[in-house]
Backbone bond lengths (Angstrom), bond angles and torsions (degrees), N, CA, C in turn:
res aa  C-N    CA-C-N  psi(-1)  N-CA   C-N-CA  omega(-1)  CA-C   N-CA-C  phi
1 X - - - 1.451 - - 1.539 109.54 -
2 X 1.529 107.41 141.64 1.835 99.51 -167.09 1.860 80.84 -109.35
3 X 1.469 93.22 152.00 0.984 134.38 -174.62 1.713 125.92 -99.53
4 X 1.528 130.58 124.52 1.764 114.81 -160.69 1.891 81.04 -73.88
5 X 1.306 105.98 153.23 1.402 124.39 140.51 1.514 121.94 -125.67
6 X 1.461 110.72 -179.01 1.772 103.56 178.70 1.416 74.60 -165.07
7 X 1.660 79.36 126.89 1.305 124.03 160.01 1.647 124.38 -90.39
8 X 2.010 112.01 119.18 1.297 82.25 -174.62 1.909 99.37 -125.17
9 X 1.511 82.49 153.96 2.089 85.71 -154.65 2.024 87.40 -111.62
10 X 1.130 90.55 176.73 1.192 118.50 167.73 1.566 133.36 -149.80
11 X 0.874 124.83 87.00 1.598 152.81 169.41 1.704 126.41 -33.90
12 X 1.066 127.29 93.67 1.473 107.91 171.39 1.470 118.10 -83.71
13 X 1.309 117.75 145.40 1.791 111.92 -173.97 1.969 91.68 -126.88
14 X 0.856 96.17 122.35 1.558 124.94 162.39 1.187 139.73 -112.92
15 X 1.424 138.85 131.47 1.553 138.32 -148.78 1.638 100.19 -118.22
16 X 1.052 125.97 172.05 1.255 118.13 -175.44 1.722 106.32 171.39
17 X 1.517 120.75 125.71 1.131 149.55 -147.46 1.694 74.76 -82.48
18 X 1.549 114.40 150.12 1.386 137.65 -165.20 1.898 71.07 -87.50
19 X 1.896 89.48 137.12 1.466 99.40 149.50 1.913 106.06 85.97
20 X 1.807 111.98 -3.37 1.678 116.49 -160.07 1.412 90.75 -136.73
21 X 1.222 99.68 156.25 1.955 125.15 -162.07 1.591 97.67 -99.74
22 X 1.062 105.24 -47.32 1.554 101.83 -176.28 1.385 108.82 -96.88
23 X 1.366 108.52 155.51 1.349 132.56 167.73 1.276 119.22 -47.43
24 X 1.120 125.55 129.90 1.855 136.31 162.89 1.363 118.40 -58.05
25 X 1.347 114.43 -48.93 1.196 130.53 -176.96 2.127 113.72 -92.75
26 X 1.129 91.75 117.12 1.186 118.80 -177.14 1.521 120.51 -45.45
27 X 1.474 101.86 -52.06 1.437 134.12 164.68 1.225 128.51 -86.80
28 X 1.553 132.10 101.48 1.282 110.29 -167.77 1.864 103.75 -79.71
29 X 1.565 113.82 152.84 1.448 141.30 146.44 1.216 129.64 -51.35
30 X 1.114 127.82 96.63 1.774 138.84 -163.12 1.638 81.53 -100.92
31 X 1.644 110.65 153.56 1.349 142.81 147.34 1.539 107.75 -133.24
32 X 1.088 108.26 120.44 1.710 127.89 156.72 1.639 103.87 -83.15
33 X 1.604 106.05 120.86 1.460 120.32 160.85 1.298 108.25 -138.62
34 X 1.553 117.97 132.11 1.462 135.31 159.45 1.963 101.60 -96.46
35 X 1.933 83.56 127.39 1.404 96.37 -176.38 1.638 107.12 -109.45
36 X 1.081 123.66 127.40 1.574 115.47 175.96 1.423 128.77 -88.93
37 X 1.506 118.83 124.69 1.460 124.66 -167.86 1.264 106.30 -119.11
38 X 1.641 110.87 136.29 1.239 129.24 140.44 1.392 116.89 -29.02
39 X 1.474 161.07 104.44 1.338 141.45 165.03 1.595 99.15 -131.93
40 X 1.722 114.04 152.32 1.297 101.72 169.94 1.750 110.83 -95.87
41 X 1.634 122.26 24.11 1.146 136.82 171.22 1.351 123.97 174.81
42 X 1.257 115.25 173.39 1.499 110.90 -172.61 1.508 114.10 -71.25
43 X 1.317 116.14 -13.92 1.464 122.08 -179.88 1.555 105.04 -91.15
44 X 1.155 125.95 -32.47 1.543 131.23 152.68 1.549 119.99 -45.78
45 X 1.785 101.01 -61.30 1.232 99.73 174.18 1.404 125.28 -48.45
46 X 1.607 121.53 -51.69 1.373 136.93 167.98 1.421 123.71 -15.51
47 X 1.856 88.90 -68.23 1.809 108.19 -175.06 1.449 97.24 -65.68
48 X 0.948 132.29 -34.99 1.944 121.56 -170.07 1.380 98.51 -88.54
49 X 1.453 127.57 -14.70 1.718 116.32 174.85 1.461 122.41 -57.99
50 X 1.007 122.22 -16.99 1.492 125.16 -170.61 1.711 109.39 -88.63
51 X 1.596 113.77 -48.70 1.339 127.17 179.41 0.881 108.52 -69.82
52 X 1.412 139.92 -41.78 1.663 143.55 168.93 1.813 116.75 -51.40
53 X 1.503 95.97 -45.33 1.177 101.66 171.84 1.670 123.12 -71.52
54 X 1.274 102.60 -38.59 1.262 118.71 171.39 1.580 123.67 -45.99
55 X 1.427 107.27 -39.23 1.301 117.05 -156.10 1.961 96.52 -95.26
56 X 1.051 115.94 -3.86 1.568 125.95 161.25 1.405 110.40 -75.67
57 X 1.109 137.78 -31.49 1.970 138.47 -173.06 1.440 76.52 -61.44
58 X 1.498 98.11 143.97 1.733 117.25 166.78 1.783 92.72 -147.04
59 X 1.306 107.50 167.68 1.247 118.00 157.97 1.917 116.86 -131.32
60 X 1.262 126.96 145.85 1.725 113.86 -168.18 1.417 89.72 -151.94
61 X 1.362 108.62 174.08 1.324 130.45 156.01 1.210 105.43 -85.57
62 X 1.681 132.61 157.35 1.283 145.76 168.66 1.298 97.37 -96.62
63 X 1.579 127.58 -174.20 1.286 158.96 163.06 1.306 109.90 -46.80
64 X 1.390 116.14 -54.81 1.547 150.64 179.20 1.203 115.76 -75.77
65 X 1.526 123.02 29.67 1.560 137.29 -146.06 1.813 101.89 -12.45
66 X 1.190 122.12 61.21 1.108 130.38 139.44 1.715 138.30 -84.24
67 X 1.846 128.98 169.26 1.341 95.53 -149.58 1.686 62.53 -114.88
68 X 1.882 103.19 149.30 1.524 101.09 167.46 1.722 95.98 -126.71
69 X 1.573 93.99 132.90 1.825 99.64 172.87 1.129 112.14 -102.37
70 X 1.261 122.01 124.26 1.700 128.34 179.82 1.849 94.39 -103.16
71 X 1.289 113.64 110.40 1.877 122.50 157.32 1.114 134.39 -148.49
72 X 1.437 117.95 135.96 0.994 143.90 -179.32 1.571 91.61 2.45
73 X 1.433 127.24 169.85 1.060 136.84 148.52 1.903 123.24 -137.87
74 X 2.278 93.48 -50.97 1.490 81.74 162.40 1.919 91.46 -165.40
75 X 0.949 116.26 143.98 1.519 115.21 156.30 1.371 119.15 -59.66
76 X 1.586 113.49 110.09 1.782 109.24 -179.45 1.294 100.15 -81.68
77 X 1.301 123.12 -22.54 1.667 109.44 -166.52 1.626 105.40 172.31
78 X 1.573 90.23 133.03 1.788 100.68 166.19 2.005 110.53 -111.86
79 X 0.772 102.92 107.94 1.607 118.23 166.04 1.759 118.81 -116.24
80 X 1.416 88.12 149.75 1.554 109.49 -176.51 1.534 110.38 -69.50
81 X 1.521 108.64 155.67 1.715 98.25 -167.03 1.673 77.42 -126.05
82 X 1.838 107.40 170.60 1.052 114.60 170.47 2.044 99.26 -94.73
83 X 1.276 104.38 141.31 1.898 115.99 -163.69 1.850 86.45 -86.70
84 X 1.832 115.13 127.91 1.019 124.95 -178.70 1.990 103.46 -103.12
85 X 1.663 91.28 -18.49 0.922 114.53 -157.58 1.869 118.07 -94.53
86 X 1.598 107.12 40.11 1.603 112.07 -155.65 1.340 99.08 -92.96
């Protein structure tokens, strides 16, 4: 029987002038997201934490036709959830 987990990540977001290596922004932009997994254990959950997380990095243009990179930075934590969903 698989079990909910939540995964919780942390994201750096960085801006960057079309065509430039470094960042615009001085300060980088953190997002905290907890992702919820199917796992049939915490060692299940673990191995799928990285690809789940992984598969959130995007890169876009802004408004400001600037380029913004949203990536990974680090997994703070995988914990067990109580299943609402039985």
């Amino acid at each position: 029987m698989k079990n909910m987990y939540a995964i919780k990540c942390l994201y750096q977001i960085n801006i960057y002038n079309e065509n430039e290596y470094k960042p615009i922004n001085s300060i980088p932009i953190w997002e905290e997201r907890i992702i919820l997994s199917k796992a049939s254990s915490m060692d299940d959950a673990d191995a799928k934490s990285e690809k789940y997380a992984k598969d959130y990095e995007m890169e876009y243009y802004n408004t400001e036709n600037q380029i913004v990179k949203l990536r990974l930075y680090t997994i703070l934590d995988i914990f067990a959830t109580l299943s609402i969903f039985a």
